[in-house]
BAMAR-231598 format. One record per residue (C-alpha): residue in one letter; x, y, z. Coordinates in steps of 0.05 Angstrom, whole numbers, padded with zeros to 5 digits, always signed. Example, Ala and Ser with C-alpha at 12.3 -4.5 7.8 and 13.67 -1.06 7.14 Angstrom:
residues 2
A+00246-00090+00156S+00273-00021+00143
end
This chain:
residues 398
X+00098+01835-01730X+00089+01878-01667X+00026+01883-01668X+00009+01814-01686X+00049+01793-01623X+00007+01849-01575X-00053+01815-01609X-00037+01751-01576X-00005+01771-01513X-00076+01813-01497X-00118+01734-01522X-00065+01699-01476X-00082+01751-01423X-00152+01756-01435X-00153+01678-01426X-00112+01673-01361X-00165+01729-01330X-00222+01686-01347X-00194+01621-01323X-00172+01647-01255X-00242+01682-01246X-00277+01619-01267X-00228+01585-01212X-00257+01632-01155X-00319+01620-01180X-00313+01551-01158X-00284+01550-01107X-00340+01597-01088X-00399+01558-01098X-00352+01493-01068X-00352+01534-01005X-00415+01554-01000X-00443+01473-00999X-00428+01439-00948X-00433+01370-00967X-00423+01352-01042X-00430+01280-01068X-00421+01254-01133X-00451+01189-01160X-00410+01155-01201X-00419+01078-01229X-00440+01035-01299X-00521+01020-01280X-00559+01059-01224X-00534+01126-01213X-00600+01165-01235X-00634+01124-01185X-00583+01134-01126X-00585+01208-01126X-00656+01214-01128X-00655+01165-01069X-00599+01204-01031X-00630+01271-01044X-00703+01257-01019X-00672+01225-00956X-00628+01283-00942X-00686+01329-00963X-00737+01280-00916X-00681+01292-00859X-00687+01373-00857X-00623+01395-00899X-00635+01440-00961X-00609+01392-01018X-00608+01408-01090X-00595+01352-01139X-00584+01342-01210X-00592+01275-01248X-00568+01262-01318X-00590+01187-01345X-00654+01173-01370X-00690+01249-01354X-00625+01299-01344X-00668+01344-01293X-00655+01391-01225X-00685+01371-01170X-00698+01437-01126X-00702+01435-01046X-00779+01422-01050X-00779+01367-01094X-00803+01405-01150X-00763+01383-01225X-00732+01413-01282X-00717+01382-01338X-00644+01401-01372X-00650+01422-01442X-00597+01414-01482X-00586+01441-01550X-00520+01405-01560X-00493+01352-01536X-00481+01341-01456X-00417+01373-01423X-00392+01368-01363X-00389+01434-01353X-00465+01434-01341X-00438+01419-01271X-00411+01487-01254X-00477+01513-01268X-00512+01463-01219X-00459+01483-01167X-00465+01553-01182X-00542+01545-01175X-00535+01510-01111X-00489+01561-01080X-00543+01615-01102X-00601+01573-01068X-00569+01560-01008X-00565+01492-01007X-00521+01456-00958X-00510+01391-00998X-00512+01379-01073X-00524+01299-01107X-00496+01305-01166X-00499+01245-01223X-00421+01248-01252X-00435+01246-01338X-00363+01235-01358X-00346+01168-01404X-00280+01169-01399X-00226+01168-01335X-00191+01230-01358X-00256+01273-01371X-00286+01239-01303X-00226+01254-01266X-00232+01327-01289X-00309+01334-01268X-00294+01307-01204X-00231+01326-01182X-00232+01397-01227X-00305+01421-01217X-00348+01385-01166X-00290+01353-01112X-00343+01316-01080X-00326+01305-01008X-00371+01237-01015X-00363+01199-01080X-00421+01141-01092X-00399+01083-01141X-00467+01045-01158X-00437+00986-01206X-00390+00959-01253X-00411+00935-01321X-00396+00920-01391X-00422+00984-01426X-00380+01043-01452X-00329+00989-01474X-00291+01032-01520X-00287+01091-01474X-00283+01053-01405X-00248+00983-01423X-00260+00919-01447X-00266+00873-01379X-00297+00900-01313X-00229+00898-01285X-00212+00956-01339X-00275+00997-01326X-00270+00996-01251X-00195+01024-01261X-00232+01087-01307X-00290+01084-01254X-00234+01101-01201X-00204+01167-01235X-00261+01192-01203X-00236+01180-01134X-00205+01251-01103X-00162+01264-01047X-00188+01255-00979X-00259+01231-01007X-00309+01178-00968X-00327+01130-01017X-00390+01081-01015X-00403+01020-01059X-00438+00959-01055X-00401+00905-01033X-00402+00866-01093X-00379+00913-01132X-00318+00919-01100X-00256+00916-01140X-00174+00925-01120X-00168+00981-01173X-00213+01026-01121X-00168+01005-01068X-00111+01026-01109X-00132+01093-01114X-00150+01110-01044X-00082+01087-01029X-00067+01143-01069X-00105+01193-01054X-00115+01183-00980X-00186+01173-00991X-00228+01119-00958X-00264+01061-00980X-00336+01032-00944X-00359+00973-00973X-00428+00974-00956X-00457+00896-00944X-00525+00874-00945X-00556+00871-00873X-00551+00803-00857X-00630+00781-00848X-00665+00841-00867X-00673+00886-00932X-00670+00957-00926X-00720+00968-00984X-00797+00978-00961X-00819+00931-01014X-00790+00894-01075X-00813+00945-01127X-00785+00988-01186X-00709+00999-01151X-00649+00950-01143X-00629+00925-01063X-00566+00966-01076X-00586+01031-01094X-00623+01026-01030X-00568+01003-00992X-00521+01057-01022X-00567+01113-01015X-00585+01092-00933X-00511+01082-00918X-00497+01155-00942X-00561+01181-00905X-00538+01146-00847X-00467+01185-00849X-00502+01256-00862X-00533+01234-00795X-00604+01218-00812X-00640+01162-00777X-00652+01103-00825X-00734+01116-00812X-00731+01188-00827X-00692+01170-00890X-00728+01109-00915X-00796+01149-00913X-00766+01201-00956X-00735+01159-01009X-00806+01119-01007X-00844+01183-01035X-00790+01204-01084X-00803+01213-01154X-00773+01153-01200X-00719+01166-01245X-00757+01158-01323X-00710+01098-01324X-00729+01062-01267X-00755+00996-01273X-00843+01003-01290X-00892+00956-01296X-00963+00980-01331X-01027+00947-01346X-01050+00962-01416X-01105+00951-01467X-01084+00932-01537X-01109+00924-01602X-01190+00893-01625X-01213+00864-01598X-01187+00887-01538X-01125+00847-01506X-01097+00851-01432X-01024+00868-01439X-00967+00883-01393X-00912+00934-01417X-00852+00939-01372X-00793+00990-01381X-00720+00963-01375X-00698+01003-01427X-00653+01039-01380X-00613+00970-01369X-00565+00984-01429X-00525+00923-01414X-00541+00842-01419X-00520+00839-01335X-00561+00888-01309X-00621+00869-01358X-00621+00798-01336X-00620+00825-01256X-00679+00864-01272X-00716+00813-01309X-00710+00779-01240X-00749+00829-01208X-00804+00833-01256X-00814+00755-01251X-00839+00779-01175X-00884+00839-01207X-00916+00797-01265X-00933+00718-01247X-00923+00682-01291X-00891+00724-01346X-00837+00681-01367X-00887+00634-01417X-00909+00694-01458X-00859+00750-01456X-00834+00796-01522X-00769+00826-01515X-00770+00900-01553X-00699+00914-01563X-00688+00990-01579X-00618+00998-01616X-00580+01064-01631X-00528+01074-01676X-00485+01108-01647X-00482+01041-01586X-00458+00999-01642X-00412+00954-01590X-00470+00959-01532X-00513+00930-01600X-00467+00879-01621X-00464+00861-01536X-00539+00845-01535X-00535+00809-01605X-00478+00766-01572X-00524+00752-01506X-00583+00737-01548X-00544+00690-01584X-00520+00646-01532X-00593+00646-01499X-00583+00683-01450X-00655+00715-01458X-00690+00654-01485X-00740+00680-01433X-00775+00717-01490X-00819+00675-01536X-00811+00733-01593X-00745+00794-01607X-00769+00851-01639X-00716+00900-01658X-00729+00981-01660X-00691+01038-01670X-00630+01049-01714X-00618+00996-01768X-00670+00950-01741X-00674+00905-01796X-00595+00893-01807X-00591+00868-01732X-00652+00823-01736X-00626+00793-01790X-00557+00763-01760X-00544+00692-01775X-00535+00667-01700X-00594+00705-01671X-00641+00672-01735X-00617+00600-01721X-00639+00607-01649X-00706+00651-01649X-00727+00636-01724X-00783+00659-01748X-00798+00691-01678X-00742+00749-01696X-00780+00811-01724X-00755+00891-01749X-00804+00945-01739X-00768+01011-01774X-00838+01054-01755X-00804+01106-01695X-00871+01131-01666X-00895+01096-01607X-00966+01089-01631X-00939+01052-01706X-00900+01016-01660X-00949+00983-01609X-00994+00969-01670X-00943+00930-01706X-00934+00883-01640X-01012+00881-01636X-01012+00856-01699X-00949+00806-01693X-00984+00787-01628X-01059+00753-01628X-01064+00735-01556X-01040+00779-01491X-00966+00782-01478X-00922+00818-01425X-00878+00870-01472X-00808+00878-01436X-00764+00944-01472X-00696+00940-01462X-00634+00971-01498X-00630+01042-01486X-00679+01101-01478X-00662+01144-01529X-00701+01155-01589X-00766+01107-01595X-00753+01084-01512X-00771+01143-01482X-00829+01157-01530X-00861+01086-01512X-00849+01094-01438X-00882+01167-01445X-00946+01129-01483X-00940+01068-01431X-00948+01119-01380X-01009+01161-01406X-01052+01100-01425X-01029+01041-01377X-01042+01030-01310X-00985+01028-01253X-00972+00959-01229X-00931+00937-01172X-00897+01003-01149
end
């Protein structure tokens, strides 16, 4: 019995030792950046922290950043990437390590993408391990429902545990909602909605990025005290997150056929899909006539699946002459009595997972050219086809 008991009095000790000396850990790398910000949000936070980071970096500060969507990557003070490789599944305790990392480099500020799903877990990576002194909410959407809430209402109220005390918080106007209010009352942080300029758009050119990011991004530039040139012409030449929206000229099948191929994939949700679309209709003349919708499922997204199904149903994307379903299960989706009675014989399952099998099948399915959209997710056959898209298309539009 004794020494059972000094067995776990020495673990209990042990364990207290390691917490506090992970504690001044910290709260040693916290010190050592100056300015921490944490990019929160449904849709766009890859995106945003590339944007902030290369205008911070384009304004003279040493700025490490670490993005976790699409591509989960560092981004050193040069520029130069690293992808993250994970051999488990992602933790939020990958962000001591960036902070840690930081603190070693030197950096003065750190953009960090927050990874939680969850208000309690996102609460505990920002308020427990990052306490970012500027928090970045990019958008509110119906994705995570499970996790986050079932109405945008309920999300923004999980979206808000991420609010800390004393915090500046930017988000876009429109994506306002009283539950952030709510919590800077509590917390004694502050809230700046950021508006569209009235007659002008921040963005150099309607291209691969959403208004708001830009906006976001420029506003917290602007309150690091970088002029809006200096910062623009740094976010111009940053590297795009994998996600972000692509266009690409391609050559497919024999004879030869001009297509277009054009990466959404990193839209998960209906909403943001549909805003996207929009910009692509500015890319691509014309596209709406002739356009395939390649709708990458995974199984483990069963309610973002049955969202889309739902969407596709009610016509919101009768945009696309054809729906071809890939990725988990692709057959039992394209099969749903709703989606048939509205698309028909147009509704086709590929189950082939390489990219090349893939872009063969729609070659086949498809005589004449045709502008290829891929939305869903990037996971799994997504980021293979944007990885082929890229090698053997040709940029267009960015």
């Amino acid at each position: 019995m004794t020494n059972t008991f000094l067995v776990s009095a020495a673990c209990l000790a042990s364990l207290i030792l390691y917490l506090a000396a992970e504690r001044r850990l910290l709260e040693k790398g916290r010190k050592a950046v100056e300015l921490r910000i944490g990019v929160t949000g449904s849709r766009g936070k890859s995106s945003v922290t590339r944007l902030i980071a290369a205008g911070l970096r384009e304004g003279g500060w040493n700025v490490m950043a670490k993005t976790t969507g699409s591509r989960p990557a560092v981004i050193f003070p040069d520029g130069s990437e690293e992808e993250i490789e994970r051999p488990a599944a992602a933790s939020i305790l990958e962000q001591k390590k960036i902070l840690r990392l930081a603190a070693r480099r030197g950096a003065r500020a750190l953009v960090a993408e927050l990874m939680s799903i969850g208000p309690e877990c996102l609460a505990a990576e920002s308020g427990g391990i990052i306490k970012p002194s500027v928090l970045v909410l990019t958008s509110v959407r119906l994705d995570h429902r499970k996790e986050m809430g079932r109405t945008k209402a309920e999300i923004a109220r999980s979206l808000s545990a991420a609010i800390r005390p004393g915090a500046t918080v930017f988000l876009p106007d429109e994506e306002h909602y009283p539950a952030f209010d709510e919590a800077a009352r509590r917390t004694g942080a502050e809230i700046r909605r950021v508006a569209k300029p009235a007659g002008r758009d921040l963005m150099p050119e309607p291209g691969r990025e959403f208004e708001a990011n830009w906006r976001l991004a420029m506003a917290v530039t602007r309150f690091a005290g970088i002029p809006d040139e200096i910062a623009r012409r740094g976010m111009t030449a940053a590297t795009p997150d994998l996600g972000a929206i692509r266009v690409w000229a391609l050559s497919v099948g024999s004879p030869p056929r001009a297509w277009r191929a054009v990466s959404l994939f990193a839209a998960n949700d209906p909403e943001s899909a549909l805003q996207a679309l929009a910009k692509i209709r500015r890319i691509v003349p014309h596209a709406a006539s002739r356009t395939v919708g390649l709708l990458n499922l995974r199984e483990d997204r069963e309610d973002r699946s049955r969202q889309w199904i739902e969407a596709l149903s009610r016509g919101m994307f009768d945009v696309f002459r054809r729906i071809v379903f890939i990725g988990d299960r692709p057959r039992a989706w394209s099969r749903k009595k709703d989606l048939r009675s509205r698309f028909g014989d147009h509704c086709l399952a590929i189950a082939e997972r390489s990219p090349r099998g893939i872009m063969d099948r729609l070659a086949a399915a498809e005589k004449a050219e045709a502008l290829v959209v891929g939305l869903g997710n990037m996971a799994g056959p997504g980021r293979g086809l944007v990885e082929l898209w890229e090698k053997e298309g040709i940029p267009v539009g960015s």
